[in-house]
C-alpha positions as CSV (number, residue, x, y, z in Angstrom):
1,X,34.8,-11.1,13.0
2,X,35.6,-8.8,10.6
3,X,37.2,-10.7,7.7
4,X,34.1,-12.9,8.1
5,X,31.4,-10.2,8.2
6,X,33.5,-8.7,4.8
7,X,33.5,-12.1,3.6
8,X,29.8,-12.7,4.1
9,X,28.9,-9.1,3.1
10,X,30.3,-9.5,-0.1
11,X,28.9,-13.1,-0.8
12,X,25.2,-12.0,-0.3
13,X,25.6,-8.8,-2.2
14,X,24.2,-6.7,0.8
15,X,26.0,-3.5,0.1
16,X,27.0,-1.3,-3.3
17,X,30.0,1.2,-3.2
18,X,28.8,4.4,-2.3
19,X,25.5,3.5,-0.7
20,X,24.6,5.2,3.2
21,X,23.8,2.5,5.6
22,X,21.8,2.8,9.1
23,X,22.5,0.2,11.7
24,X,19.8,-0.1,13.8
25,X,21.5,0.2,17.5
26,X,19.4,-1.0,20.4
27,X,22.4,-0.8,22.6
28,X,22.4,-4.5,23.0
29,X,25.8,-6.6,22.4
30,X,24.4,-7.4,18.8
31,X,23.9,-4.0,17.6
32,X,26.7,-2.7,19.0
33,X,28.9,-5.4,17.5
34,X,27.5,-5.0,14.3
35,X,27.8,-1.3,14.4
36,X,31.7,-1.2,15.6
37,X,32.2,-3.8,12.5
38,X,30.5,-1.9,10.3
39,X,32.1,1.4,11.0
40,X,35.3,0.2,10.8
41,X,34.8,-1.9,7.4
42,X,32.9,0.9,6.2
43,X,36.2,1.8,4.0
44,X,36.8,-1.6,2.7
45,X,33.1,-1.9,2.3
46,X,32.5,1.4,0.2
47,X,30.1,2.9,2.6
48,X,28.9,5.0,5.2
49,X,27.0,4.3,8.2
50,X,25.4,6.0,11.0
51,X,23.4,4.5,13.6
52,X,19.3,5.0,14.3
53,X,17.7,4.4,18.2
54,X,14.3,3.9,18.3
55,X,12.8,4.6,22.3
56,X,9.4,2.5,22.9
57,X,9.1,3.6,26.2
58,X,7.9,-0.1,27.4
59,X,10.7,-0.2,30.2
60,X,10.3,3.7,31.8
61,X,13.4,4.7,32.7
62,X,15.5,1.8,31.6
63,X,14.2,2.8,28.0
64,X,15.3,6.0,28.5
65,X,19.0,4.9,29.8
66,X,19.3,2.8,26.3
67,X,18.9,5.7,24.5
68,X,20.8,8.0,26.6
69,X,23.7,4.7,26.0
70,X,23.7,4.6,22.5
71,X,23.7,8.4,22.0
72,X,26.7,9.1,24.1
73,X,28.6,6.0,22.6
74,X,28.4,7.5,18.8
75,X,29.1,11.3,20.5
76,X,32.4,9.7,21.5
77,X,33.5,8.0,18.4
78,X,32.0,10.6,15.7
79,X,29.1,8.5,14.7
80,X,25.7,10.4,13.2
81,X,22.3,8.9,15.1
82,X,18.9,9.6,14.2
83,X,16.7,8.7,17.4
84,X,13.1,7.7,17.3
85,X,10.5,7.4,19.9
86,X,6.7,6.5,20.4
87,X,4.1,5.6,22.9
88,X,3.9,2.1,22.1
89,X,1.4,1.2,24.8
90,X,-1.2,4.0,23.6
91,X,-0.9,2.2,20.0
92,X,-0.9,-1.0,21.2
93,X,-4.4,0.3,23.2
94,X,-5.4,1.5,20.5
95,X,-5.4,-1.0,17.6
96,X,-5.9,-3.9,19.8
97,X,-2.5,-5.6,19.3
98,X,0.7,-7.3,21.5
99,X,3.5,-5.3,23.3
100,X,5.5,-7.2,20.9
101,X,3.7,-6.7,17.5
102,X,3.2,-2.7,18.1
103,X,6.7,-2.2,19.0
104,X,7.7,-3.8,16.0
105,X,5.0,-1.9,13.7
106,X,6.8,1.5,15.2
107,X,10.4,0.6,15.0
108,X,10.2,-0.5,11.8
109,X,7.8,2.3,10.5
110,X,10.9,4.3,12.2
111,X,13.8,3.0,10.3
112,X,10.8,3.3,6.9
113,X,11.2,6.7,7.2
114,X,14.7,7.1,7.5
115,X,16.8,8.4,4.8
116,X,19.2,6.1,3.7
117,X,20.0,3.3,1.1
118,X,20.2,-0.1,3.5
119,X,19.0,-0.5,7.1
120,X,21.2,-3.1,8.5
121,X,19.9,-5.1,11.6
122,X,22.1,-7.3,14.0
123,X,20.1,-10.6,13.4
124,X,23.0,-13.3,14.0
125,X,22.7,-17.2,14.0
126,X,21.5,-18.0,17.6
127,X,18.2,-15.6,16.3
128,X,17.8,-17.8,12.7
129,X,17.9,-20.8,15.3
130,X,15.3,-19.7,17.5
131,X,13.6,-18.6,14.3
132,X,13.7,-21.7,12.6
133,X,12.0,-23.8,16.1
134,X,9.3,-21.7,16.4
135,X,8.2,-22.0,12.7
136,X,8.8,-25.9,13.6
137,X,6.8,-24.9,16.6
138,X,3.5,-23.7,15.1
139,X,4.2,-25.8,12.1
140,X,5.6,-24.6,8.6
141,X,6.8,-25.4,5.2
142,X,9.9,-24.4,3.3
143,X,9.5,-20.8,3.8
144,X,9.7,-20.9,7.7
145,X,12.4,-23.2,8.2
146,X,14.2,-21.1,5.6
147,X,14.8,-18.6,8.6
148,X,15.8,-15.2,8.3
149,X,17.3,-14.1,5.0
150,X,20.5,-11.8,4.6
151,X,18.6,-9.1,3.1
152,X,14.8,-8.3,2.2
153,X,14.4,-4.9,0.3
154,X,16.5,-2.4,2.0
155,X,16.7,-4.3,5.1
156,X,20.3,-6.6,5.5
157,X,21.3,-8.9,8.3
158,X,25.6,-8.2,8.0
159,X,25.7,-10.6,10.8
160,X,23.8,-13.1,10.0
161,X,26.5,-16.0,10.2
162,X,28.3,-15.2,13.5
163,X,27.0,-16.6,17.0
164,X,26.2,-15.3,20.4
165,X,29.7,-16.6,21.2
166,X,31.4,-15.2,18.2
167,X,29.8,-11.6,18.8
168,X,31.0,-11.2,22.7
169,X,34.4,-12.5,21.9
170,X,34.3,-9.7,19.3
171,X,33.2,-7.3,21.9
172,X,35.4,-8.5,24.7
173,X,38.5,-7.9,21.7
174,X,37.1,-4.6,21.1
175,X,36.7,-3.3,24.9
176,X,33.1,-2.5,23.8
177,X,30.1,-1.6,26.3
178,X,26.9,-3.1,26.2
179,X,23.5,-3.1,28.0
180,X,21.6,-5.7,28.8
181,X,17.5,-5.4,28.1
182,X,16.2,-6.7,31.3
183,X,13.2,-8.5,29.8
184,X,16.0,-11.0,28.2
185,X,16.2,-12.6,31.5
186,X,12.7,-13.3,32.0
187,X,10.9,-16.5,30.8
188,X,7.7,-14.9,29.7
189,X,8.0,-15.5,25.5
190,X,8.3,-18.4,24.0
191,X,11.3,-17.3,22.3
192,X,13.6,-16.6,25.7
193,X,12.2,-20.0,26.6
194,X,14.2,-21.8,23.8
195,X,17.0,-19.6,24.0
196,X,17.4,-20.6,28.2
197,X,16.3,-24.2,27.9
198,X,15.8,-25.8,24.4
199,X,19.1,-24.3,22.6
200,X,21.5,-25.3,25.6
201,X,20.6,-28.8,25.5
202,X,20.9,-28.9,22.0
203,X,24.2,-27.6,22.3
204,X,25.2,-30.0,24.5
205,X,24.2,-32.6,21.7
206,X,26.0,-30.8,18.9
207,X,27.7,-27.8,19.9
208,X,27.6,-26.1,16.2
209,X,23.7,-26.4,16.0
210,X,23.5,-23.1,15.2
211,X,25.7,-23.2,12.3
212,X,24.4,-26.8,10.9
213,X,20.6,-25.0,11.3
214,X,21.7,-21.8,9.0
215,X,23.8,-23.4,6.5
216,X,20.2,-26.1,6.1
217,X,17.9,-22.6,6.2
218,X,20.4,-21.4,3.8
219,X,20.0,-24.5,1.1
220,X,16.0,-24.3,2.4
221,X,15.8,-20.7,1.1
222,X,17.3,-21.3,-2.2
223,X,14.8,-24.4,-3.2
224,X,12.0,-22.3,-1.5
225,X,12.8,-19.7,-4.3
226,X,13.1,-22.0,-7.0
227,X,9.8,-23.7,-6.5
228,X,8.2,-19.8,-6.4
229,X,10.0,-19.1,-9.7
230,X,8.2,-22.8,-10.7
231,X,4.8,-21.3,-9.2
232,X,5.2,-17.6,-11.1
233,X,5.4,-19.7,-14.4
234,X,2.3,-21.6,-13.6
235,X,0.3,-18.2,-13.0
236,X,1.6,-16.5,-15.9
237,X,0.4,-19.9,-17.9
238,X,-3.1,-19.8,-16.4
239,X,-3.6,-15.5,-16.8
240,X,-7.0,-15.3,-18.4
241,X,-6.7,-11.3,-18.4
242,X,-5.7,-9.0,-15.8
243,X,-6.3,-9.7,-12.4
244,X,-7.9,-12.7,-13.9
245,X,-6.3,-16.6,-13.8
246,X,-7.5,-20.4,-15.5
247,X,-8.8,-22.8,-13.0
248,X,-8.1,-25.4,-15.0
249,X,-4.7,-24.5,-15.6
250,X,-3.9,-24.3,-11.5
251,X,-5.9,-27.5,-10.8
252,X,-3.8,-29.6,-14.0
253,X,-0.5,-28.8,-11.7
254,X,0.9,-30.8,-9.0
255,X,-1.1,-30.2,-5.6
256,X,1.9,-28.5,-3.9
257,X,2.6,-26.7,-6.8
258,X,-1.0,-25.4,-6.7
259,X,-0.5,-24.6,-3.1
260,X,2.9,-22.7,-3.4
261,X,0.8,-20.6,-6.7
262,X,-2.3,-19.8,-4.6
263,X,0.2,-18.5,-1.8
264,X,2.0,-16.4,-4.0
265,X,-0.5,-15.0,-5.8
266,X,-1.8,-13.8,-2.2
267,X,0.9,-13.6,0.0
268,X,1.2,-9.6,-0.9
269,X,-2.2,-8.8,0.3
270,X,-2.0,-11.1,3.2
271,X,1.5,-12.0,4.3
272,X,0.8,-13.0,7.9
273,X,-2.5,-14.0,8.1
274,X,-2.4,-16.8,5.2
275,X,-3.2,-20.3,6.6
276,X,-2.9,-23.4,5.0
277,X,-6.1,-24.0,5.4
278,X,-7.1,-20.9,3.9
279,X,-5.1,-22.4,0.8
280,X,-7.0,-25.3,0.5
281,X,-10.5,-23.8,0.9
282,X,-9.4,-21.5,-2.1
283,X,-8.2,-25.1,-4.1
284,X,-11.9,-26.4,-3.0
285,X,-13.4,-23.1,-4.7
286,X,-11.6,-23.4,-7.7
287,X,-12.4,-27.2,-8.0
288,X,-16.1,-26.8,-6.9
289,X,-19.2,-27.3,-9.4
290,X,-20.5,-23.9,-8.8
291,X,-19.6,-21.6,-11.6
292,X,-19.7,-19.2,-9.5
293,X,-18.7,-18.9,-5.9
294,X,-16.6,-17.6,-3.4
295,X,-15.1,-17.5,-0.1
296,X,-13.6,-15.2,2.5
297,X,-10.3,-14.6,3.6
298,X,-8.7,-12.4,6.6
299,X,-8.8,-8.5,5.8
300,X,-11.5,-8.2,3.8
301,X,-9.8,-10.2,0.7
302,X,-12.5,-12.6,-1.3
303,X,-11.8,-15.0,-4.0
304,X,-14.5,-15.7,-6.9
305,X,-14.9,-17.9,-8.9
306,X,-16.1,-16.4,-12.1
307,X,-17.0,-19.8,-14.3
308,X,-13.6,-21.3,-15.5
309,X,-12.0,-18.5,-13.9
310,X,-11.1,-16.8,-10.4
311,X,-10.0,-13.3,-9.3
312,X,-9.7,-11.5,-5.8
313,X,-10.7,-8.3,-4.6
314,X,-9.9,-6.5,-1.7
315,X,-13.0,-6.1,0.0
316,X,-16.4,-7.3,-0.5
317,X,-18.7,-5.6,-2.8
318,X,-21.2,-3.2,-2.1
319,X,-25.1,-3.5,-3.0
320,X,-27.4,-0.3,-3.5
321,X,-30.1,0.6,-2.1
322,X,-33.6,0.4,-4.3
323,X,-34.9,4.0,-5.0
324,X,-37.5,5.7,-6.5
325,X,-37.4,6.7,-10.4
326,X,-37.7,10.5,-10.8
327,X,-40.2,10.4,-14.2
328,X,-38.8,14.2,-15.1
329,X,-35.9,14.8,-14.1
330,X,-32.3,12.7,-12.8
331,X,-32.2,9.6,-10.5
332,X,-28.9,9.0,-8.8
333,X,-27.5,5.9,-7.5
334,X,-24.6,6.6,-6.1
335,X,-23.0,3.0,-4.9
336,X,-22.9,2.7,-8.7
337,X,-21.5,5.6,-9.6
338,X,-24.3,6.5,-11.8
339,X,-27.2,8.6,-12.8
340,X,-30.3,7.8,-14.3
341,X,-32.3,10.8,-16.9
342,X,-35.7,10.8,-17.7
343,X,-37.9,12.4,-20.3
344,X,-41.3,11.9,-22.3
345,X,-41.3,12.1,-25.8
346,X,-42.6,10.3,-28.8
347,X,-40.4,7.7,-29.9
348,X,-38.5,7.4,-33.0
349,X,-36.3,5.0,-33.0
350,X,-36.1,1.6,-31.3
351,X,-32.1,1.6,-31.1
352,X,-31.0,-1.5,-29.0
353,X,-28.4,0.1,-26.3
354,X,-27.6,-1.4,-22.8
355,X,-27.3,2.1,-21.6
356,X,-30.8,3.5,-22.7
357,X,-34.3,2.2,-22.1
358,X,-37.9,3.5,-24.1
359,X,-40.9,2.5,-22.1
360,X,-44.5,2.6,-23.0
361,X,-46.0,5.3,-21.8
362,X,-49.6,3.9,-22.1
363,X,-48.3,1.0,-20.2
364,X,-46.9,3.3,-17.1
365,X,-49.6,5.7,-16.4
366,X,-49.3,7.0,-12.9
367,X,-47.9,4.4,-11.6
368,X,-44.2,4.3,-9.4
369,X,-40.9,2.7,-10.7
370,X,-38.5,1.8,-8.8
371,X,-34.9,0.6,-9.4
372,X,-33.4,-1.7,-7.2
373,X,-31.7,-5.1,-6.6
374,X,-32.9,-8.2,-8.1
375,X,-35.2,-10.4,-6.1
376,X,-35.8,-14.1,-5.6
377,X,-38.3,-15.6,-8.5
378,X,-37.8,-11.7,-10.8
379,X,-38.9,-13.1,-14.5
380,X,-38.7,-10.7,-17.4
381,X,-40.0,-11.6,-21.4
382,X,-37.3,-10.2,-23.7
383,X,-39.6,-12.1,-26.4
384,X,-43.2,-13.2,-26.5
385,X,-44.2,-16.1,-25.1
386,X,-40.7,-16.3,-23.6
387,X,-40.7,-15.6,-19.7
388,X,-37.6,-16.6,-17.9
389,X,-36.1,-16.1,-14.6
390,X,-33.4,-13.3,-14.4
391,X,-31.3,-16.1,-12.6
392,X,-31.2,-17.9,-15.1
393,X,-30.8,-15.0,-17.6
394,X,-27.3,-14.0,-15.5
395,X,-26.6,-17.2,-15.7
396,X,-26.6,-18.1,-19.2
397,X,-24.4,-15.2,-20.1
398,X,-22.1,-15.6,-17.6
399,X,-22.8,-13.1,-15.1
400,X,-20.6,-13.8,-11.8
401,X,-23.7,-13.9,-8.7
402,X,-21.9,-11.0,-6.7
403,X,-21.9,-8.5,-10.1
404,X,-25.7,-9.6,-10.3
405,X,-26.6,-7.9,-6.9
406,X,-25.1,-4.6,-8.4
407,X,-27.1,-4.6,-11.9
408,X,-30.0,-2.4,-11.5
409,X,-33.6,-3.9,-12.0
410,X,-36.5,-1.2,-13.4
411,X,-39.5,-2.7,-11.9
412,X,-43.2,-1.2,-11.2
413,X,-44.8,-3.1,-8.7
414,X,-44.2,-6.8,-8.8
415,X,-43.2,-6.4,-12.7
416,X,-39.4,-5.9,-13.6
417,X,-40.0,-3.7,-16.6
418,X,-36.2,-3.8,-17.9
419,X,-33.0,-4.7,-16.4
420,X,-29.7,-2.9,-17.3
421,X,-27.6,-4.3,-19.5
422,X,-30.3,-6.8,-20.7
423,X,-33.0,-5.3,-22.2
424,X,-36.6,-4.1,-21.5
425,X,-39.2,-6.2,-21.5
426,X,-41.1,-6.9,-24.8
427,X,-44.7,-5.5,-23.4
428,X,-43.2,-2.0,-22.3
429,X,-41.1,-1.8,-25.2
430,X,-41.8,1.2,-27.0
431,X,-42.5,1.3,-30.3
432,X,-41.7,4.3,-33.0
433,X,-44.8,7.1,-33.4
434,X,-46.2,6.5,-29.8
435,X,-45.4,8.6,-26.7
436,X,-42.1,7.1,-24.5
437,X,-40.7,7.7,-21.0
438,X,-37.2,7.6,-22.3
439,X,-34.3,6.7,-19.4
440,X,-30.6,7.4,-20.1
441,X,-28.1,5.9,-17.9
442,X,-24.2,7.1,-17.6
443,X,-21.6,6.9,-15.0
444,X,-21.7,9.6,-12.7
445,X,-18.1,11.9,-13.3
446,X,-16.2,11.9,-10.6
């Protein structure tokens, strides 16, 4: 076992001479195969390696005899351990997730925060089997029946190619102790299941299945990567500014090269919860007469449209509520981020600036403005004799519909008087010699 762990451990590159590695011990005959190997390559190998424990209390005392196991075993042979412990069940309580899911959110928010170069885990080819059928399972594409990989990040996998057989022959060799997790035995997961039903009768069939199903998630894994080198180029072809990509561009490619771009462009944000069908309602947006839609994805994430291009955000964008213009004095709006001055004086100057509007006084009296959203059927007349609808002002010059709920309208009464980053309408439009309320707008400083 351990010419072919060296062997493998150099092919994939998972070490570099001089770097601390943590084995992540359960106490199980994996780990503490993989540690033993480890420790005693560790020369050869140009390392050094300790062992982490993390306790998640799920099994009462029988957690606490896996810990106690693994700490006196590296006492013995001279082996530094860095133990970990939480109260999975509280977190599980409180964030509304699996046994399963929160123990692995805590172990592996453990081994995070450990300090150390690599975190090797003992992930061997009966677990990329088991891997591989329940992506085949639930259904997947390249990517799921390319398994587990030999290394992501600081993460590694040094035995990765050796069996359930090959590790307790190892162990038996060795005289090494191990522990047995009792929920192993059960039937209660869909992945003990396979391992006590499916996988022996496959064995039966083809005794090596394990080996034939990594070396094919092997070859998987390196056309999956090739195709996301083929989708990277695509994006980088159809960038339209940052944060900003062609729909054109995605929808002239290939569909499952469209599909493999969309999912990499969005896999970072949402690396579980991205469906296919998520994928193809994003395709749909990007191919959809609207200029300017959007749709919804899990964790707040929304794709828009934005004419002949698309974006995402992280979470949907906030409106503002309307509020009453303060004629002497300063009018915050702080969803925007900004601040509106007022004064009266007589105008000078008719300067055209998106940032600062001069109103007819004789046209305001004593009557309220008010600066809110814009409404259904709003109309303003930049020009005389030329009324249109502020929809179809945004929508001439591009404006994407969720930016338009955020632009603030000056209106008194039913009348929009002016509308930021337009203009003001031509019969409140100050002109020079005759009194004006004048309103600045800036952004608020932070």
């Amino acid at each position: 076992m351990r010419a072919k762990t060296l062997s493998w451990c150099s092919r994939e590159m998972l070490f570099a001479p001089g770097e601390h590695v943590v084995c992540a011990v359960s106490g199980g005959a994996d780990s503490m195969a993989m540690l033993w190997c480890l420790h005693s390559l560790k020369e050869k190998l140009g390392i050094s390696v300790s062992a982490a424990h993390f306790n998640h209390h799920l099994r009462g005392a029988e957690s606490d005899r896996d810990a106690a196991f693994v700490r006196d075993f590296c006492e013995e042979r001279g082996i530094a351990l860095a133990q970990g412990e939480a109260d999975v069940r509280a977190y599980c309580k409180q964030f509304g997730v699996s046994e399963e899911v929160g123990a692995r959110h805590k172990r592996y928010a453990f081994f995070a925060s450990l300090a150390c170069d690599k975190v090797a885990t003992a992930h061997n080819a009966d677990d990329n089997t088991e891997t591989v059928l329940l992506h085949l399972l639930r259904g997947t594409g390249l990517r799921g029946l390319g398994g587990i990989p030999p290394k992501n990040a600081r993460l590694v996998r040094p035995i990765l190619w050796a069996t359930r057989k090959d590790i307790l022959r190892f162990l038996e060799e060795e005289s090494l102790p191990w522990i047995e997790d009792s929920t192993n035995a059960g039937d209660t997961t869909r992945r003990n299941r396979l391992r006590h039903w499916v996988l022996p009768v496959l064995r039966e069939e083809e005794p090596a299945v394990s080996s034939h199903i990594s070396e094919m998630a092997e070859l998987l894994r390196g056309e999956d990567a090739l195709l996301d080198a083929y989708a990277a180029d695509l994006l980088e072809k159809a960038a339209a500014g940052e944060d900003l990509w062609r729909c054109d561009t995605i929808l002239e490619a290939p569909d499952a090269l469209q599909k493999r771009a969309l999912r990499l462009l969005l896999r970072p944000v949402l690396p579980v919860n991205l469906t296919r069908a998520h994928i193809q309602a994003v395709q749909q947006l990007l191919a959809a007469p609207s200029p300017s839609a959007q749709f919804s994805l899990p964790e707040g994430i929304v794709v828009r449209r934005q004419y002949e291009n698309f974006t995402y955000t992280m979470e949907e964008p906030i409106g503002f509520a309307a509020v009453q213009l303060q004629q002497f004095g300063i009018t915050r709006i702080p969803e925007l981020g900004i601040r509106l001055t007022t004064k009266v004086e007589i105008f000078e100057k008719n300067e055209k600036a998106s940032f600062q509007f001069a109103l007819r006084c004789a046209m305001i009296r004593d009557n309220t403005i008010h600066i809110r959203p814009r409404q259904r059927g709003d109309r303003i007349a930049l020009r005389e004799k030329n009324t249109v609808k502020l929809k179809k002002l945004f929508v001439d010059r591009k404006i994407p519909r969720w930016e338009r709920e955020r632009i603030p309208i000056l209106t008194m009464g039913d009348e929009v008087l002016a509308v930021f980053g337009v203009g003001v309408d031509y019969r409140y439009t100050a002109v020079a010699g005759e009194p004006a309320l004048i309103i600045h707008i800036e952004k608020e400083e932070m």
